[in-house]
C-alpha positions in Angstrom: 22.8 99.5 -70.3 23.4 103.0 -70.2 21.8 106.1 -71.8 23.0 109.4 -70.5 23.1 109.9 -67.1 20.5 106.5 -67.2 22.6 103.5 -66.2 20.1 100.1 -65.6 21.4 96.6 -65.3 20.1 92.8 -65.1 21.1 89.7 -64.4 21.4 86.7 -66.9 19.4 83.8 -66.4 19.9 79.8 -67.3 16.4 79.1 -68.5 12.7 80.4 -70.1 9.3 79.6 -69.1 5.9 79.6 -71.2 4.6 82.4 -68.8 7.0 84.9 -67.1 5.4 87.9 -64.8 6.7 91.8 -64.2 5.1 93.3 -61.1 6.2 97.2 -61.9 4.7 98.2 -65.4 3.8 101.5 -66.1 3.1 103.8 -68.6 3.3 107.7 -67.8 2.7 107.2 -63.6 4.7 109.7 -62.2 7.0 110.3 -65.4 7.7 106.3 -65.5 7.3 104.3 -68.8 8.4 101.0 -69.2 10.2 98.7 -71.8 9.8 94.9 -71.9 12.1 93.1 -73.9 11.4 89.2 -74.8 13.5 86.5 -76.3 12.1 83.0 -77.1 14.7 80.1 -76.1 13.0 77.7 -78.2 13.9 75.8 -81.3 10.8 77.0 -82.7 9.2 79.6 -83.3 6.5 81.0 -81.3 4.4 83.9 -80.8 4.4 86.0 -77.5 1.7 88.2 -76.0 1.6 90.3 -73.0 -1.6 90.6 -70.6 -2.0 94.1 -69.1 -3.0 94.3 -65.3 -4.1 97.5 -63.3 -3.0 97.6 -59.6 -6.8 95.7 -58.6 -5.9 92.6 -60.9 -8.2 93.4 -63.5 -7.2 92.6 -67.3 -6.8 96.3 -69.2 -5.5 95.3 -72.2 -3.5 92.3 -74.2 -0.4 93.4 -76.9 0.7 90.8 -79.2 3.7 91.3 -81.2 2.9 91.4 -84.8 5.8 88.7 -85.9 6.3 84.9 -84.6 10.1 85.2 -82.5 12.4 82.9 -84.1 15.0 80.5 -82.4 16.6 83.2 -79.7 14.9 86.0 -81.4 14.0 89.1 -79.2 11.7 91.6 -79.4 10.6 94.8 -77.2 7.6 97.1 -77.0 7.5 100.0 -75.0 4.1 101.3 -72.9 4.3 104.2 -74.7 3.1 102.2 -78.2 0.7 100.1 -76.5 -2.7 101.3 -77.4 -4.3 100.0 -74.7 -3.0 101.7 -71.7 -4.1 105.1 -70.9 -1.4 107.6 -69.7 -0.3 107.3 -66.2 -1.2 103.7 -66.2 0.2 101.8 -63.2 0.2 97.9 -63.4 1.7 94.3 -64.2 2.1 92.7 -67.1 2.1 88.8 -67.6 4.3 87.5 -70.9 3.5 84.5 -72.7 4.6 82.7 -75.4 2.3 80.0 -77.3 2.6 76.3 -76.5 5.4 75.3 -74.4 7.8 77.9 -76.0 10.0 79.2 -73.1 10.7 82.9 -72.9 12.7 84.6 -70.8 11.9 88.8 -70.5 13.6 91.8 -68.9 11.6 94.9 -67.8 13.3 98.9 -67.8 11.3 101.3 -66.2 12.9 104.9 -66.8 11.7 108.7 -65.8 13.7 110.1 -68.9 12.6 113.6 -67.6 14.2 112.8 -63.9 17.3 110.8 -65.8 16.4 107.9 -63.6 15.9 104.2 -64.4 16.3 100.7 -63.2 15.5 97.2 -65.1 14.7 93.8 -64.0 13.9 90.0 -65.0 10.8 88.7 -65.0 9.9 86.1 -62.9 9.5 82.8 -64.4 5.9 80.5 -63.3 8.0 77.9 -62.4 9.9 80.0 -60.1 6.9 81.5 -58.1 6.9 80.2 -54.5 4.9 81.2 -51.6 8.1 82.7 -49.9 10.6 85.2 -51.7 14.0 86.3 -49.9 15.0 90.0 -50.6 18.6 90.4 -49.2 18.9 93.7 -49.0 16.6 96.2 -48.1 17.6 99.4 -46.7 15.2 102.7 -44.5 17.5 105.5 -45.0 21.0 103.6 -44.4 23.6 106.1 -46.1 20.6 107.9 -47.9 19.6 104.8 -49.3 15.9 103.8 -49.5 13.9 100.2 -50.8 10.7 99.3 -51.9 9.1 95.8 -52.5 6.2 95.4 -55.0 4.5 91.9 -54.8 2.5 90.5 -57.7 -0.5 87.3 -56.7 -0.3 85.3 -59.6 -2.3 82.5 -57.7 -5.6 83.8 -59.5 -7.4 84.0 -56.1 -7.2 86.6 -53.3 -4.2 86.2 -51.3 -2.8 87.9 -47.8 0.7 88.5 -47.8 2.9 89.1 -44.8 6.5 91.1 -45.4 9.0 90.0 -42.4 12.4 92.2 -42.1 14.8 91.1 -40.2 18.1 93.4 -39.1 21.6 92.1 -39.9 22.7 90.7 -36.5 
């Protein structure tokens, strides 16, 4: 997906989920804004909503799209429309459909004033594990910098322990 000098890209995925989560929402922090984008893989129809999460875990607002999604409808709202989120918001967002519906969703976060952006899925419930692998992270190899954001969605307090590990 490109816009300008903007150029953000995801990968496809073979399945949905009822509940899908995006670690790295924001709305004005910095110059960022994000975009989530849902489609419903179901059948069906069902409606989605999107709970709002400030970077302490606590709830700041719920958005629920106005219209039911169709079989393989999508829809997107940006933070910028979303009422409940005061400028320079910083948080997570957790997207669920009604029922059993799965969903799958794909998150852009842009700086259109710094012509930078990057997008990525959100993680599915039934794909959260207690272990992640990140294959490539990088402290100032070529110029090239990383950052990891990690998102509890165990509903209790959690400790959580990164472990790098060089290439040899």
């Amino acid at each position: 997906i490109t816009n300008g000098s903007i150029t953000e890209m995801y990968s496809g995925v073979s399945k949905g989920d009822a509940q899908a989560y995006a670690p790295a929402v924001y709305k004005g922090a910095g110059g960022w804004y994000s975009g989530i984008m849902v489609q419903n893989l179901d059948t069906v129809n069902t409606t989605v909503s999107i709970d709002f999460y400030d970077r302490q875990g606590n709830q700041t607002t719920t958005y629920t799209f106005p219209n039911a999604f169709v079989p393989n409808g999508v829809a997107a709202i940006s933070t910028r429309n979303v009422a409940g989120l005061a400028e320079g918001w910083a948080g997570t967002a957790v997207i669920k459909s009604t029922g059993s519906s799965p969903v799958i969703a794909v998150v852009d976060v842009t700086n259109p004033g710094a012509g930078l952006g990057s997008m990525y899925n959100a993680a599915l419930a039934s794909d959260a594990a207690t272990v992640a692998y990140v294959p490539s992270q990088y402290l100032w190899a070529g110029g090239w910098t990383s950052g990891i954001i990690v998102m509890n969605v165990s509903g209790t307090a959690a400790d959580i322990t990164l472990e790098y590990y060089d290439r040899t």
